[in-house]
N, C-alpha and C positions, 0 to 999 in steps of 0.2 A: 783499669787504667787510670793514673792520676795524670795533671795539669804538666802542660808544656812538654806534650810528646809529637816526636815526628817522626810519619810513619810513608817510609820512599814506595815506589814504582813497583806493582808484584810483589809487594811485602805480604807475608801472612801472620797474624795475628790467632793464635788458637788458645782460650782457655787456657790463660795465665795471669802472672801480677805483674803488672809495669809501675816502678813509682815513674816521681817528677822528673819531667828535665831527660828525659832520655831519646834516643833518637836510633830508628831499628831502619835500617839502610834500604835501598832497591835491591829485590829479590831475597831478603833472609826471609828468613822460617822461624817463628816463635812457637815450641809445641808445646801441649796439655800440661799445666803444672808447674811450670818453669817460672821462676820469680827475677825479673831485672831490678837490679838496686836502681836509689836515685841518681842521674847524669850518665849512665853509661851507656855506650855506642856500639851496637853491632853492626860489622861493617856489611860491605854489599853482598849479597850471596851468603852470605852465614847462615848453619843452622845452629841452634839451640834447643838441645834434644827433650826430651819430656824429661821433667823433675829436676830438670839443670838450676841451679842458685850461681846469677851473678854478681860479684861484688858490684856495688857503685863506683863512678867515675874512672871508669875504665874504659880503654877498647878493645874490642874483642870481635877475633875475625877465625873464620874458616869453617870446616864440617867435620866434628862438631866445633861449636866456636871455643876460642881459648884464649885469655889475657893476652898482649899484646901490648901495652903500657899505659899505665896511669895517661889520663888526659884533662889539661887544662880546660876550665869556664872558656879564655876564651877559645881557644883549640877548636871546641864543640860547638861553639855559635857561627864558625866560621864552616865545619862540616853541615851545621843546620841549614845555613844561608846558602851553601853550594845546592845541597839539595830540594833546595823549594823553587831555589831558579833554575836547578836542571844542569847547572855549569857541570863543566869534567873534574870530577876530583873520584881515583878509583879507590879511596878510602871508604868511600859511601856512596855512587854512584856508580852502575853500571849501562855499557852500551849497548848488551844483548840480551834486548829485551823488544816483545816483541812491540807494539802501535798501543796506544790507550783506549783510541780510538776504534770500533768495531768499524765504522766503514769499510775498508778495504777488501773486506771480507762477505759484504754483502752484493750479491749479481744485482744487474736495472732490475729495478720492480716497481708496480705504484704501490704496493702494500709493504706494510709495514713489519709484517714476519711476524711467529719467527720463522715462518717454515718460507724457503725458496727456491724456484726451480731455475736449475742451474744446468747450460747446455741442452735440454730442454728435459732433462731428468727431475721427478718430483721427488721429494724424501718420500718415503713410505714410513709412517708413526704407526707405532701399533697402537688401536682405541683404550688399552691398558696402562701406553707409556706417558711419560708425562715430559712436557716441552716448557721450561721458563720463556714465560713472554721477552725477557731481556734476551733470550740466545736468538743465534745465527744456525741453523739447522739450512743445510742448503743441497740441492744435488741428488749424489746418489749417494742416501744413507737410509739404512735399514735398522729398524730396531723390534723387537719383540717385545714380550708381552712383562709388566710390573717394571719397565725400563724406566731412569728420569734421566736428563740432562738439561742442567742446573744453570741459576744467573747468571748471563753473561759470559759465556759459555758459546765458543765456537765449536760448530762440527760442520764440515764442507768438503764434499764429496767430488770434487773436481779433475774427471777422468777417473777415477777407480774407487771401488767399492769402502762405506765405512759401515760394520754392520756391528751393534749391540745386543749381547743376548740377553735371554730371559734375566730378567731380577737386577739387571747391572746397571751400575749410573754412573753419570760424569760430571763433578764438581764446577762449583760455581767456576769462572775463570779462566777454567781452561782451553787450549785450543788442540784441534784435533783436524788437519787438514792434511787430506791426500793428493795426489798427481799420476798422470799417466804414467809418468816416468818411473817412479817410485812405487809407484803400486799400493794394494789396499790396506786398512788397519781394519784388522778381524779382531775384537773385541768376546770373547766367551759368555758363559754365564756365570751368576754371581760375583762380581767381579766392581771392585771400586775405584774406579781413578780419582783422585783426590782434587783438593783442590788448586789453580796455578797449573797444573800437570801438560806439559808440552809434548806430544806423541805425532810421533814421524811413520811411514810406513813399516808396519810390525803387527805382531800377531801375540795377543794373548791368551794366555788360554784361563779354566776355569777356575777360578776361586781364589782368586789374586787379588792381591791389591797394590795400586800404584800410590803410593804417598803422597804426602803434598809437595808442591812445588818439584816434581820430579821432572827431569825433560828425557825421553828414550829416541833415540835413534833412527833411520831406516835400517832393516833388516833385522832388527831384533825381534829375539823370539823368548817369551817370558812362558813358561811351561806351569802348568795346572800348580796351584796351591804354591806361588812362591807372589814374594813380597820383593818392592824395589822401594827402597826405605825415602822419609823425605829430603828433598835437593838430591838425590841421587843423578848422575848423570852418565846413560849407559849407552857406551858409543856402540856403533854401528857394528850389525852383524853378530854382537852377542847373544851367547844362550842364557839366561835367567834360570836356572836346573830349579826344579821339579822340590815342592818343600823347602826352598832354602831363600833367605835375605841377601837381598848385593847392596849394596850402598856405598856413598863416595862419590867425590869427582877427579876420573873416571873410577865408576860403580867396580869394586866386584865383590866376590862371594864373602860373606860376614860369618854367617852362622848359619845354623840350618831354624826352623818356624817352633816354636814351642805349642803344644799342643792346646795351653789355655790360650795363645795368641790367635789361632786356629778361630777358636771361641768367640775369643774380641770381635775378632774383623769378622764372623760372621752374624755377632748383632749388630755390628756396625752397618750391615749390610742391608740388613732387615729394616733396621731404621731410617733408610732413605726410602724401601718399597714402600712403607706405612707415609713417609710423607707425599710421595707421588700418589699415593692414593688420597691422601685428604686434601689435596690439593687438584686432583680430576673432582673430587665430587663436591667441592669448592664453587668450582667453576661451571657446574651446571646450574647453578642458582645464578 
């Protein structure tokens, strides 16, 4: 990243180039490889897919994002200046999004978490899984064994079960909150939820991955070995089939998983166990 960039509310930043003077909105997605020229503006909720080249001094909006018109010095100081004060302008701000603030999210306690019992439910950790001191781990949530969930990082089990299986982890960011009403988020094994990732009651199953900034619905059901691409947004009561990509706002069926992808996402997967683990045995020094 070079000088004089500004970076809005639930924005994600992934192993890319940003020159000068650009300004990546509340809620886009920057993914692996993607180069921003100097001055140009992705608006709010945008993604920019891996390997994307944007010209400079543009703005560029949607999923995947896409030119939108040339935009003036001053144009872009006036989208920079809304978004540092937060004013409404929906070029680069958005309203749905959740609190910045974790408060709301944590029950009365004198301790500091991250773990909290909630209703008078403990989480149960499994001594293998690994908790960032920054999350909100609260309730009734169950996690198994080589599990991690990551900075700042809500999970809060409030009236129905959140359980994590074996080898699975939940990215920095994300929040993951259940209710009675709504019922539990059954989470499989090996399984990634990314980062930002906003999940409503639903059931994944095993060897999945939830991309970044994705938000799933209640009722959804994501079946063994399928993928829900980044910003994906997969309304209520969808099936996610079994092998295959949804992506989109609203998500659906893309393509079906390519078999090196398969590959990726399972050292990808491997590579948060190894950090939960250097990071448990970290912590007993």
């Amino acid at each position: 990243m070079s000088r004089n960039i500004t970076v809005g509310r639930f924005a994600l930043v992934h192993a890319c180039t940003i020159a000068a003077d650009c300004i990546l909105g509340d809620a886009s997605v920057v993914m692996d490889n993607s180069n921003i020229g100097s001055g140009a503006v992705v608006g709010a909720g945008s993604l920019v897919p891996p390997g994307k080249k944007l010209e400079g001094g543009w703005l560029y909006a949607g999923n995947p994002a896409r030119a939108v018109r040339e935009i003036s010095l001053e144009e872009r100081e006036v989208l920079r200046s809304d978004l540092l004060a937060g004013n409404i302008n929906e070029v680069i701000c958005t309203a749905d999004l959740p609190s910045l603030d974790m408060t709301p999210y944590k029950p009365p306690s004198l301790k500091s978490g991250p773990l909290y019992t909630l209703n008078d439910v403990k989480p149960k950790i499994d001594p293998c899984g690994y908790v960032a001191p920054t999350a909100v781990v609260a309730g009734n949530v169950v996690t198994e064994t080589d599990t991690s969930i990551w900075f700042s990082t809500v999970v809060r089990g409030d009236g129905a079960l959140i359980s994590l299986g074996p080898r699975s982890n939940i990215q920095d960011n994300s929040i993951v909150v259940t209710n009675k009403r709504s019922g539990p988020i059954i989470i499989g094994s090996d399984v990634t939820v990314g980062h930002n990732v906003r999940l409503g009651a639903c059931r994944i199953g095993n060897g999945c991955l939830i991309g970044m900034g994705a938000q799933i619905c209640d009722g959804v059901v994501v079946e063994d070995g399928a993928l829900v691409g980044a910003r994906a947004f997969v309304e209520s009561g969808a099936v996610v089939k079994s092998g295959h990509i949804w992506a989109g706002r609203p998500a659906s069926e893309f393509r079906r998983v390519k078999e090196q992808e398969v590959e990726f996402f399972q050292r990808g997967k491997e590579v948060y166990v190894g950090y939960a683990a250097t990071y448990l045995s970290e912590r007993q020094f």
